[in-house]
Structure formats: C-alpha cells, structure tokens
N, C-alpha and C positions, 0 to 999 in steps of 0.2 A: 249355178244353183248349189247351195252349202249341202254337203250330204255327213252327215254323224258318223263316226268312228262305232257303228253297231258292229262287235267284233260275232266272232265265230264260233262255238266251242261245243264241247260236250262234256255236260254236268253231270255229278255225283247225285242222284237220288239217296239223301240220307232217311228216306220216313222208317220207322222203326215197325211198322207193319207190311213189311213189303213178301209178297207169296214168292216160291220157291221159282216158280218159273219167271217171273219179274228179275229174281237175283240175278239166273241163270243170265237173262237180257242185260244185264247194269253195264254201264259204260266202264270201264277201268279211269281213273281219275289221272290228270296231268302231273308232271314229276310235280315233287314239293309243294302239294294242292293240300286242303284240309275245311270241312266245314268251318261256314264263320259265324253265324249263329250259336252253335251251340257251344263257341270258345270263347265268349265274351268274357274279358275280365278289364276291371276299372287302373286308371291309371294309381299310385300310391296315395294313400290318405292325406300324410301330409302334402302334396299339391292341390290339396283340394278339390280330388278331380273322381272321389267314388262316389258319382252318378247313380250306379247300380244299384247301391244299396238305399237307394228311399225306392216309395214308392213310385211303379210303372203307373203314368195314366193313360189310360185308353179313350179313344175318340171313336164314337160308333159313324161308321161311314167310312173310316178313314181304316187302311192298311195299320195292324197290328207291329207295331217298330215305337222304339224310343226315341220319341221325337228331338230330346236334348241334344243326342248324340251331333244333333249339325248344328248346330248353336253352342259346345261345349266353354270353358273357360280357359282364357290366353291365346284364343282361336280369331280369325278374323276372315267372315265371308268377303271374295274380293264382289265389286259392282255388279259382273254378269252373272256374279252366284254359279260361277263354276267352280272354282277353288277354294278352298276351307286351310289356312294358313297357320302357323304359330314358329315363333322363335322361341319358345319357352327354354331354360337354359336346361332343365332338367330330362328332356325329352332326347336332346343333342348329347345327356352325359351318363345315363341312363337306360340302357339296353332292355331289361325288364319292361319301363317302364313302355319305352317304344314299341315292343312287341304287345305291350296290352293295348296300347292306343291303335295300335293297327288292328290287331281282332277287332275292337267295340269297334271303329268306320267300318270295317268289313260289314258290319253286321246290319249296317242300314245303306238301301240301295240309295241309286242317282236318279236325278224326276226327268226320264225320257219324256219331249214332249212332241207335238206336230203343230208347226206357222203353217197356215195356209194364207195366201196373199195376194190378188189382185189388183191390177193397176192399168192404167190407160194414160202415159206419161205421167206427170206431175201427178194425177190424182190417181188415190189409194180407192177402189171401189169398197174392200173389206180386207180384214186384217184381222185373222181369228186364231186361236190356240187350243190345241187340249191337251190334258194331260196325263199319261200310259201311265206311270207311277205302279198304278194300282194292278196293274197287271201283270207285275213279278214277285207279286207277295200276295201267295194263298192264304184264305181265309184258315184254316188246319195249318199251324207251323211246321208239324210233324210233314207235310207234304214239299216245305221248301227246299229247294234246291240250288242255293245260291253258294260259294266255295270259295276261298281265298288262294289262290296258284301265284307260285313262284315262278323266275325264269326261270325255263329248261337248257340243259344243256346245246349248244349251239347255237343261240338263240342269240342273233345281236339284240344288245342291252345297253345301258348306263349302269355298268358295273360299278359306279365309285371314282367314276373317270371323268374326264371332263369330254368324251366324246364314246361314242357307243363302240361294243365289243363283245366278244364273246368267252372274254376271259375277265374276270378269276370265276370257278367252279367252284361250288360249297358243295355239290355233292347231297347226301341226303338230311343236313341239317338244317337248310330250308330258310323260313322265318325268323326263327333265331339267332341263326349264324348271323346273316345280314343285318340285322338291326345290332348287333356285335360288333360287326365291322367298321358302320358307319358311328359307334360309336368312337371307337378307336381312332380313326380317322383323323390326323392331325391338320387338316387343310384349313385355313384361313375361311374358307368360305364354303361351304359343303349344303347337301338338303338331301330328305329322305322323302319321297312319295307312294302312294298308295292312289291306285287307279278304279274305281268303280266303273266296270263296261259291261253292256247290255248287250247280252250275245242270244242270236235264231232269231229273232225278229226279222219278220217279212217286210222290210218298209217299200220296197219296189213294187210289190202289189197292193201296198194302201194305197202308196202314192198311184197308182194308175186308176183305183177308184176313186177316188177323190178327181180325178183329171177329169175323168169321163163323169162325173155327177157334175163338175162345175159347168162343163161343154153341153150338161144337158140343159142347163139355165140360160143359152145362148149367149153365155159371154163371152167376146170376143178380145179383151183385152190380154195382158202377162199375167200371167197363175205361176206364182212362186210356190212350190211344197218343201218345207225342208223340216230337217229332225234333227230338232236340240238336245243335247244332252247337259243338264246343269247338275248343280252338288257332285261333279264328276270327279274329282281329283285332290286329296289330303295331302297336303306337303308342312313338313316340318324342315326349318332352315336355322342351323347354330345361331347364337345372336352374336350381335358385330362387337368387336371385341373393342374397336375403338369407336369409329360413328357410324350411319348408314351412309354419309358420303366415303365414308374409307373402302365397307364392304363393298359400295358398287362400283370403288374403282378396281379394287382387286378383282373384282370377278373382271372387270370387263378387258384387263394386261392380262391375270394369269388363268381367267376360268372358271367353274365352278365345277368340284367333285359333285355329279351327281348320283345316287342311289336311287334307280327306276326298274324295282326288279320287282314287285310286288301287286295283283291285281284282285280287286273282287270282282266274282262273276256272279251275272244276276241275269241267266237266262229265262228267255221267256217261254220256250220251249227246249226239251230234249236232242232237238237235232232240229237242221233248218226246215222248210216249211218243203213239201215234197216227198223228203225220206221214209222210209217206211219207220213203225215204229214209235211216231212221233206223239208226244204227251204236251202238252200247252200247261204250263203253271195255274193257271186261271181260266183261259179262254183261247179258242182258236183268231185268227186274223178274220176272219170269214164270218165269224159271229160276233166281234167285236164292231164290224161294217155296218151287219145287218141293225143295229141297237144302236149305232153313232148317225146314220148315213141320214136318217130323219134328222134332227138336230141341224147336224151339220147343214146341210139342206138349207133349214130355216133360218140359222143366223146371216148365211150369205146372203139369202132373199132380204137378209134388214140391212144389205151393208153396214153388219155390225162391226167394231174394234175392239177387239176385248176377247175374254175367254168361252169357249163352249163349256159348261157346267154341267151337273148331275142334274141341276133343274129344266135345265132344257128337254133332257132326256125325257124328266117325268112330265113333261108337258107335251111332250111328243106321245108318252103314252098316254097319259090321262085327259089331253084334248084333241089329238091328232094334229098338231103343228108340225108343220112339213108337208105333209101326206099333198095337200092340193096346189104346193108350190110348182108351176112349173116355168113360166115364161113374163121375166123380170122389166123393168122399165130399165135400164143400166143410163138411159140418156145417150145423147149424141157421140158418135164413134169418134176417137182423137181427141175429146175431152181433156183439155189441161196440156198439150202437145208445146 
C-alpha cells in the first residue's frame, strides 16, 4: 500500500494577534526557516513573470491563494501533476530571480489527497478521491502557518552534489546563499528544487476509519487507502546547452549537481495528533470524519469512480444521504477472479 511522504514538523505561528501567553508557548522555528507567505515577491518584469502585480481573483469556496502560481510561464506540469518544471535560462543565471521564484511556490501549498479503493480481483467495486487541500489554509491568512526551511546543519541533503551530504554549510544565509550557489555552479547539468510537504497530519487514524466504515458495509474484497500528494515538488533545471539527447547523456556518464535543500511547510496542525497543545489550522482529524464519513459512506454504496465533492456533503446535510446506508448488494464473492 503507497503511504505519502506526510513529513513531521513544528511551525511557526506568524498571526500578528497572538496573546502573551500564546508567545510564551510559540515553537522556536527550524534553522534557515522563514514565513512564505508574507515574502512573496514576482520573478523580474522583463521575464514576464510579475504575476503579483494584476489583480488577485478570488474564488468563493475555494482556499484564498493565487491560483496562477501553478500554472506560471515557461513552467510545465509533468502527467501525474506532481512536479511543476522549467529550464528557463534566466532562473539557472539569476540568483534574485530564483530566490523570488521560490518564495511565490512556497507561498501556495500541494493538494494532499485520499484514494480509497476496492476490489475483488479484476473488478474495481469503487474508486473514490477527496481532496484535504482545504485544510491547510485558513480562512483568516493572519492565522497561517505555513514556512519555508532550509537544510539544517547535519542534515544529509543534495547539497549541489550529485549524491547526498552533509556538507557544504551556509550557515545563517539560508535561501539566499543557496539559490547563489547553484547559480554559480558551472556543471553541465545541474537543477534547483523546492519541496511542498504536508506535516501533523493523522493519516493512520483516517485511514483506520475509513477501514472500519468500509467493513461496516460488509465488504469483503481489497480496500486500498492511500495518500497522494500532487503539485508537490518545483524544480528548475539549466537548459541544455547543446540538445536534450546531450543533457541526458551527460547526466546519465557524469550525474547531475543537485540542489535539494529547500522546503515549504504546510502543517496541518501545530504538533502531531495526541501532544498536548495541539492547534489544527482549520479543523481537527475527528471533525473532519465526523462531516466526511456520511458522503463517504454513500458514494461507496454507489460504487462510484470519481471524486467525493463538497456536493455530496450538502446532500448529506440537506437530505440525509448516507445516514440509512448500511448493508450493500456487492454481488457474488471472487467476482472477476
């Protein structure tokens, strides 16, 4: 079963109304960390790349973020929509400019989501999705807590190397220094990334309720549960100087300098699900159950394929669908065997 790279961490509360004893509690932030939100600045004009400066549109329903930011220009979503790409020449020769490209991705998260999946060999019963997105960006911006961290010291990494290390050190220059570096960097073939990970998130106790809601339907087939993480990872790669059959043979004889020191975090809570202390961006795991487990519920009753929506939801509330699901026709056991 695929399990998602949900890292671990503990964030920076930036709200700028925070009470004295609140301060008192704030977590101390990771070396070379820094809100990413509130450091957004556009790539240089002439690349055609200040976004910032038209107007933000807003989408009611939808999480408050500049949608452009993942679709930008000279950028190229790969298939599975986890990687956001560019060889731009100026981005590889252009330290400034790199450092601003990295804020603005910091500044919009990755779309956590949940497959839920049964089967009974060859035949798929249902095959449903939803999507947590929403649940790392508070409606009040002033209460996000999402932060851009740098390697720390000790920390094996892809320093610039073509295999991970824990050297070279910048010390407290941070973001800067590194998008420097890899500007400098004379290697034939080199890339700079930037990692969006979703850290405190409880997925071991959705997934067990989800396990025990599908076993309450008496299905007896495979219940796959796994947690995607897409729009996850920005990588900028020099452009090949002579063809891309050249750059991918050189990468594949001499390597490629990578620079993987760079992360946004976009906790879902302040510390993992248990600890004392503990703040949820938006919502608890426990309460997101209680307001999904109806829905949920009813699309598997339709062996549906496709998405769980916000409409499901309101039709959970607004006609009780779900509520008298309990015991399914699924058909003959071994089915498609």
């Amino acid at each position: 079963m695929e399990k998602a790279s949900f890292a671990v961490s503990n964030p920076v509360d930036h709200s700028a109304e925070t009470s004295q004893d609140d301060r008192e509690r704030q977590i101390t932030p990771p070396p070379y960390s820094g809100p990413s939100h509130s450091l957004n600045a556009p790539a240089p004009a002439s690349q055609d790349q200040d976004i910032s400066a038209k107007v933000l549109v807003r989408y009611p329903g939808l999480p408050r973020l500049d949608y452009r930011l993942y679709s930008p220009p000279l950028f190229k979503l790969s298939t599975d929509t986890k990687t956001l790409s560019s060889r731009a020449e100026y981005l590889s020769t252009n330290a400034s400019a790199l450092v601003s490209l990295v804020r603005a991705q910091a500044s919009v998260p990755p779309k956590p989501q949940i497959h839920i999946r049964g089967s009974r060999g060859r035949k798929v019963d249902f095959d449903v999705k939803l999507n947590l997105m929403n649940l790392l960006v508070p409606d009040d911006e002033k209460q996000r807590i999402d932060y851009i961290r740098c390697v720390g010291e000790g920390e094996l990494a892809y320093r610039g190397g073509v295999r991970p290390d824990v050297l070279p050190e910048v010390g407290d220059a941070g973001l800067e220094e590194w998008c420097r570096r890899y500007v400098q960097d004379s290697s034939t073939v080199k890339l700079f990334a930037l990692d969006r990970v979703v850290a405190n998130l409880d997925t071991e106790w959705i997934e067990g309720q989800i396990r025990s809601l599908v076993a309450s339907l008496n299905y007896r087939g495979v219940v796959d549960v796994t947690f995607v993480v897409t729009h996850s990872r920005v990588v900028v790669q020099n452009p090949d100087r002579v063809n891309q059959f050249f750059t991918s043979m050189t990468s594949l004889f001499s390597g490629k300098n990578k620079f993987e020191v760079v992360k946004s975090i976009w906790p879902f809570a302040t510390t993992k699900n248990g600890e004392p202390g503990r703040r949820c961006v938006v919502q608890s795991e426990e309460v997101w159950w209680r307001e999904w487990k109806g829905p949920i519920k009813y699309a598997i009753s339709l062996k549906r394929n496709g998405w769980i929506t916000v409409e499901d939801k309101l039709e959970a509330v607004m006609e009780g669908k779900g509520a008298g699901t309990e015991i399914i026709d699924w058909g003959p056991d071994g089915m498609g065997n």
